[in-house]
C-alpha positions in Angstrom: 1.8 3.4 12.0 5.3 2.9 12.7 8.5 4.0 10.2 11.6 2.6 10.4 15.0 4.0 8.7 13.2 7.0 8.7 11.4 6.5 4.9 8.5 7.7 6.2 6.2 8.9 3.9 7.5 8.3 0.5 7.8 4.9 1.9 4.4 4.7 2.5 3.6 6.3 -0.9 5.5 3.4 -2.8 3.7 0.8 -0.7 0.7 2.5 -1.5 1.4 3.0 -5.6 2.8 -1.5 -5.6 -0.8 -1.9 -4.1 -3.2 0.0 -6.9 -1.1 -1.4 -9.5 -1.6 -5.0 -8.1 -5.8 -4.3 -7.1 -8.2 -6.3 -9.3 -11.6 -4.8 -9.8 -12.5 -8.4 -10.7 -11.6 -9.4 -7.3 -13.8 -6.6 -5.2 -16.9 -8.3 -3.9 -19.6 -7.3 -6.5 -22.2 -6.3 -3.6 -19.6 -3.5 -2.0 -20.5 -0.8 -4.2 -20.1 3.3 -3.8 -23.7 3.3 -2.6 -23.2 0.5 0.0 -20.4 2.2 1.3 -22.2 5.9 1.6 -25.5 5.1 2.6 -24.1 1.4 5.0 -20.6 1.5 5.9 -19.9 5.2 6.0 -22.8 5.8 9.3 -21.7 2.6 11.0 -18.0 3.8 11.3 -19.4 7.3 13.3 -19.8 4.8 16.3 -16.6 2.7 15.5 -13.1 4.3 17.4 -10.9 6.0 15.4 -7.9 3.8 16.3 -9.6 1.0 15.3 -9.9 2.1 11.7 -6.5 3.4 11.6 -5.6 0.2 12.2 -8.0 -1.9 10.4 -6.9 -0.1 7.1 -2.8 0.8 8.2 -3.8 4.2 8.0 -2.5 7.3 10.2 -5.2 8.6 13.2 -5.6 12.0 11.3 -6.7 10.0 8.0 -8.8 7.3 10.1 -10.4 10.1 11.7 -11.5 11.8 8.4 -12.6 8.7 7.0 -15.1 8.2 10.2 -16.4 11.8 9.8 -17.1 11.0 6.3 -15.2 14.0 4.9 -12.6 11.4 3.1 -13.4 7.8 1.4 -10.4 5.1 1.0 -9.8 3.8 -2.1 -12.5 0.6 -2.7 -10.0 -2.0 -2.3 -10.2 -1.1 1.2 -13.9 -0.8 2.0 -13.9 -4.5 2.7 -12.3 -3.6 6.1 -14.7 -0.9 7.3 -17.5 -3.0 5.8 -16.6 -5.4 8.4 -15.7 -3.2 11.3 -19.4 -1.4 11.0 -21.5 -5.0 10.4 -22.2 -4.6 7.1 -22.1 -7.9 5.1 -24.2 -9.1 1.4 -26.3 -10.3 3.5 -27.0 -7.3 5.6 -28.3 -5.3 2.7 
């Protein structure tokens, strides 16, 4: 992730605040649920490189890195992106 004028991360904070305000739960795909993500999306991002979740999601290595060793879950309106990067699909339930 790159900064520039040197907002860094209360930059990234704001961002982050404009996008949960904006996030529908209406518009999150029905099948993507908490279970879907533990028990499908979180073991198929173990064999997916940590860069490419980091970027997948603009998040920072450390966070992507967490996120693949399952110790920290993004918010749902970004599972669609991991749901993707592992395979996992409706139809792959």
């Amino acid at each position: 992730m790159i900064w520039v004028n040197g907002g860094g991360r209360s930059d990234t904070q704001r961002r982050q605040r404009a996008a949960l305000k904006e996030w529908r739960t209406s518009e999150h795909p029905s099948w993507l649920t908490e279970e879907v993500y533990h028990n499908q999306i979180e073991p198929a991002l173990r064999s997916i490189a940590v860069s490419a979740i980091a970027s997948a999601l603009s998040v920072s290595l450390p966070y992507a890195t967490q996120i693949r060793a399952g110790r920290r879950r993004p918010h749902p309106r970004h599972w669609l992106a991991p749901a993707r990067l592992g395979g996992v699909s409706k139809n792959a339930s």
